[in-house]
C-alpha positions in Angstrom: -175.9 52.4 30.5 -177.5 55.8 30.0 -180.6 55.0 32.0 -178.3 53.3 35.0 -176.5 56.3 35.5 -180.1 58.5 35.6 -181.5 55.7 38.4 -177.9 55.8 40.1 -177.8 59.3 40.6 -181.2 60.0 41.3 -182.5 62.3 44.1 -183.4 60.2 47.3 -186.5 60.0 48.3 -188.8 62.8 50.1 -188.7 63.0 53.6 -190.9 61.0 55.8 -194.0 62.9 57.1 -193.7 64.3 60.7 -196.0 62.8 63.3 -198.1 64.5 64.4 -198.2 66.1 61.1 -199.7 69.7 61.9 -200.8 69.7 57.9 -203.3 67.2 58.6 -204.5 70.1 61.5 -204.7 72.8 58.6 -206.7 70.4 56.7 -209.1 70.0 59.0 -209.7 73.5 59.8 -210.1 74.0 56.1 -213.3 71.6 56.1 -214.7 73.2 59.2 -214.1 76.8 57.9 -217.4 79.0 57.2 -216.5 81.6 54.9 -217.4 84.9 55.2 -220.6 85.7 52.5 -219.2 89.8 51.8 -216.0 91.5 51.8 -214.3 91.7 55.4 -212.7 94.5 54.7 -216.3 96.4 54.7 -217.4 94.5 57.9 -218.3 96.1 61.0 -216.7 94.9 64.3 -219.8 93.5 65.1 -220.1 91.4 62.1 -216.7 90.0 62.0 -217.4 89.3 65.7 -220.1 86.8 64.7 -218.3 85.4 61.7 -215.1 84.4 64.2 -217.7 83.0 66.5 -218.8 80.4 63.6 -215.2 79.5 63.2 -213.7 79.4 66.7 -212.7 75.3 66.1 -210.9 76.4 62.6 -208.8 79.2 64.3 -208.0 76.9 67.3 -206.6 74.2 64.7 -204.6 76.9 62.3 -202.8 77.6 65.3 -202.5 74.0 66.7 -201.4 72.9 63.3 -198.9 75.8 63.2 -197.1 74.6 66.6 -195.9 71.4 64.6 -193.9 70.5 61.7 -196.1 70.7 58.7 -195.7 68.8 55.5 -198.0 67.9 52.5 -198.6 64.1 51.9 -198.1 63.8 48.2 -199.8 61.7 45.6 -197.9 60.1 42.7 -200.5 60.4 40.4 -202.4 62.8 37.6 -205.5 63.3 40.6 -203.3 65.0 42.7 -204.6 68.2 42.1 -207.9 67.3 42.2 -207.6 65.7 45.5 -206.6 69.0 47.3 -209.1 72.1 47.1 -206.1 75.0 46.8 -209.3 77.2 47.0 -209.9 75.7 50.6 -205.7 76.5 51.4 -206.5 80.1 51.0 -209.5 80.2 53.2 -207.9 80.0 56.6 -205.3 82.9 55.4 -209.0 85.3 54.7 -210.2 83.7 58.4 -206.5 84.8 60.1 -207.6 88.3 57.5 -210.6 88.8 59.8 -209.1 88.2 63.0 -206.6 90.3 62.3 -209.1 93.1 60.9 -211.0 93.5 63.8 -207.9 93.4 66.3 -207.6 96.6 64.2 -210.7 98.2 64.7 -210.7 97.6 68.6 -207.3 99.2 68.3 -205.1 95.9 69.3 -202.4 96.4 66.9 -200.2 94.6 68.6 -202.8 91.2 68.4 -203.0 92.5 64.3 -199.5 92.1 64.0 -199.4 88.6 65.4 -201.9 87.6 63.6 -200.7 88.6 60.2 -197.5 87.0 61.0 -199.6 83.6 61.5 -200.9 84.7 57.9 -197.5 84.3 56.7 -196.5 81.3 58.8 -199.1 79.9 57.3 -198.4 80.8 53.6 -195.0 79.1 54.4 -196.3 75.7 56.1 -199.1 74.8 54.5 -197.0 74.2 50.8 -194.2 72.8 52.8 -193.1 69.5 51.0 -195.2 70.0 47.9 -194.6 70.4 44.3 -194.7 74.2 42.6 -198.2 74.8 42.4 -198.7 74.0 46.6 -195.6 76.7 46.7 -197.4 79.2 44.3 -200.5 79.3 46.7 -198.5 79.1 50.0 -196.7 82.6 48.2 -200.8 83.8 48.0 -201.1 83.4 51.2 -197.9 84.8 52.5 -198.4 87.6 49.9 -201.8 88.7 51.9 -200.0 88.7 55.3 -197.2 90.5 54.1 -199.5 93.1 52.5 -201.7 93.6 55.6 -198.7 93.6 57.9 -197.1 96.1 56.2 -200.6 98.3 55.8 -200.4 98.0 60.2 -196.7 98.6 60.4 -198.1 102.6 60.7 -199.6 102.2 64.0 -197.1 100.1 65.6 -195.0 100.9 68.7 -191.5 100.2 68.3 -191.3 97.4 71.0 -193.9 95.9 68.8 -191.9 96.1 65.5 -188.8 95.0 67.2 -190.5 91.4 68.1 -192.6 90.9 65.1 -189.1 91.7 63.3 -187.7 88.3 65.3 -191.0 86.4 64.6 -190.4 87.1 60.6 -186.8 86.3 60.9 -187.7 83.1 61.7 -190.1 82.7 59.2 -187.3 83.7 56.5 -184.7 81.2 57.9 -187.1 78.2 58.3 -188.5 78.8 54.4 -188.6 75.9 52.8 -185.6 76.2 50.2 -186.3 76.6 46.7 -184.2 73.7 45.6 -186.3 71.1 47.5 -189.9 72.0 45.6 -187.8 71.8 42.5 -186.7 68.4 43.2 -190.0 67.3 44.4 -192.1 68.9 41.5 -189.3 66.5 39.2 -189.7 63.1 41.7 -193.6 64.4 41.1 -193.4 64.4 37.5 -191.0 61.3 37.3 -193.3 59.2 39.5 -196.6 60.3 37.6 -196.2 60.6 34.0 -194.8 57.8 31.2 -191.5 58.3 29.9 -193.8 58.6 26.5 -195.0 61.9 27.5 -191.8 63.2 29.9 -189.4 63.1 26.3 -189.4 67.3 26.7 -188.6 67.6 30.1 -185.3 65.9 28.9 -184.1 68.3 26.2 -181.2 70.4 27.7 -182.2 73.6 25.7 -184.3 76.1 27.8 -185.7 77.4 25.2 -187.2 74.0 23.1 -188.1 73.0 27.3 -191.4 73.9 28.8 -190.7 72.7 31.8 -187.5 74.4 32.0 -189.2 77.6 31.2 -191.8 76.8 34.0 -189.4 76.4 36.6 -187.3 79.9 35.9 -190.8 81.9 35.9 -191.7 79.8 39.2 -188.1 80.5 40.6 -188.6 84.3 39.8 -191.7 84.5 41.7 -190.7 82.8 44.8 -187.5 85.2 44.6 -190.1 88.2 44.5 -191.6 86.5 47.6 -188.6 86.3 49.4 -187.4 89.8 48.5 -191.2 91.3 49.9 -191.0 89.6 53.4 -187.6 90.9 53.2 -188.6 94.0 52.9 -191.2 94.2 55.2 -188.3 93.3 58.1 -186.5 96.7 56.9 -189.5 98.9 56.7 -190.5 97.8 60.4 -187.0 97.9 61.8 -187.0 101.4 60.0 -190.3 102.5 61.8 -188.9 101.2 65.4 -185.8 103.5 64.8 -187.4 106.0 63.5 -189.7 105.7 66.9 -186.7 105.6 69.3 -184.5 108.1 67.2 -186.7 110.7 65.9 -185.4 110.0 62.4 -185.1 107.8 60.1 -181.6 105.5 59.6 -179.3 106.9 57.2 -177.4 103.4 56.8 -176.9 99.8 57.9 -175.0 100.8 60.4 -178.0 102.6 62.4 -180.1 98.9 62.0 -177.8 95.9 62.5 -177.3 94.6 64.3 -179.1 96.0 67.1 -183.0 95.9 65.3 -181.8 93.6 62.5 -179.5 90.5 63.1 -177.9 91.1 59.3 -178.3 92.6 56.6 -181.2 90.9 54.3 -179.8 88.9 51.3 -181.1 89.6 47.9 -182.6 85.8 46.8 -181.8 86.8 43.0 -178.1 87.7 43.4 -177.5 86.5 46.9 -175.7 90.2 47.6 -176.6 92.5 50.7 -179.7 94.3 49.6 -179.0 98.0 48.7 -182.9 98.6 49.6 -183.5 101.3 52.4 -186.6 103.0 53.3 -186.4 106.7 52.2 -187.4 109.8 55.0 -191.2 110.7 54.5 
């Protein structure tokens, strides 16, 4: 009776793969990508000039891939992991990284900060529909654009900061909920392993539960991912007040709604975020 009640009430089934699914475009630029042989931070113009040339087909899928609904096709079985290179998922994110690096050296910020912002589109869609470790290196990736954005927000105009604010906005609202790679990383383990070796995953205790464990340190992390895009969106909408004010906002009422359509939610305790940039 026990086990009836578990099959009644369990979740339904993942969603159906989009088609076209742009994931299968990410893929293949992954393959086709020729990774740069030193640091591209320490490039010259010139040299990340002729490493962009090598990968012109790879940057024309990313984006391709980026203009469709993305999701992972998942495998129901231990090789999972082994089937996908999460290696090869970060190398488009250090390709849209060298793009984006020399935009800044010819002094096309504006072209940087589009480009970061596909970083972090990217971070979000190419984990989209998989189980936590797909999420944990979609947060890598995101984490890089984020970082680089924010290293650029300096140099940007405010018109600039106002419409890469509405770009990440809609990265934030279209983020794949937390709940749903949950649920999938349990189908994943459900579907995968014997009930033999899924006994723990059962035991209502947190602490005597590994799993359990795994999932509130996984939960945590994605909440600190959240919280920096989050942040990001203030410290831009800051800079473009700051640019058309001459000072920095005091409050919340001197940024929404008119350069931020809300105030940000903290992901941990789901209250307005009491975070403000401080005046330099």
């Amino acid at each position: 009776m026990v086990y009836g009640a578990i099959q009644l009430n369990r979740p339904p089934p993942p969603a159906p793969l989009p088609n076209p699914n742009g994931y299968d475009d990410l893929v293949k630029a992954q393959k086709l990508t020729v990774a740069y042989p030193g640091e591209i931070t320490r490039a010259s113009a010139e040299q990340l000039r002729e490493h962009l040339a090598r990968n012109v087909e790879a940057l024309k899928l990313i984006r391709e891939g980026l203009t469709k609904q993305c999701r992972i096709p998942i495998s129901f079985s231990t090789n999972y992991l082994f089937l996908r290179s999460l290696a090869d998922v970060k190398r488009l994110v250090w390709l849209l990284k060298a793009q984006g690096r020399l935009a800044e050296l010819e002094h096309r910020t504006n072209d940087a900060a589009r480009i970061y912002v596909e970083a972090i589109r990217y971070g979000q869609e190419s984990c989209r529909g998989g189980v936590m470790i797909d999420r944990l290196v979609g947060n890598a990736c995101e984490a890089l654009g984020i970082n680089l954005l924010q290293k650029a927000a300096g140099s940007l105009d405010s018109g600039t900061c106002r419409e890469t604010i509405k770009m990440l906005q809609e990265v934030d609202r279209t983020q794949e909920p937390l709940a749903d790679v949950l649920r999938m990383e349990r189908e994943w383990i459900r579907r995968t392993y014997p009930l033999s070796k899924r006994w723990q995953d059962m035991i209502p205790i947190a602490s005597l539960n590994q799993a359990k464990r795994a999932q509130k340190d996984f939960a945590e992390e994605c909440n600190q991912s959240e919280l920096r895009l989050k942040r990001l969106m203030i410290d831009l909408a800051a800079r473009a007040y700051e640019l058309e004010h001459r000072q920095r906002p005091k409050n919340w009422n001197e940024l929404v709604p008119d350069y931020l359509s809300a105030i940000p939610i903290d992901p941990a305790s789901g209250t307005n975020l009491t975070y403000l940039p401080q005046s330099k």
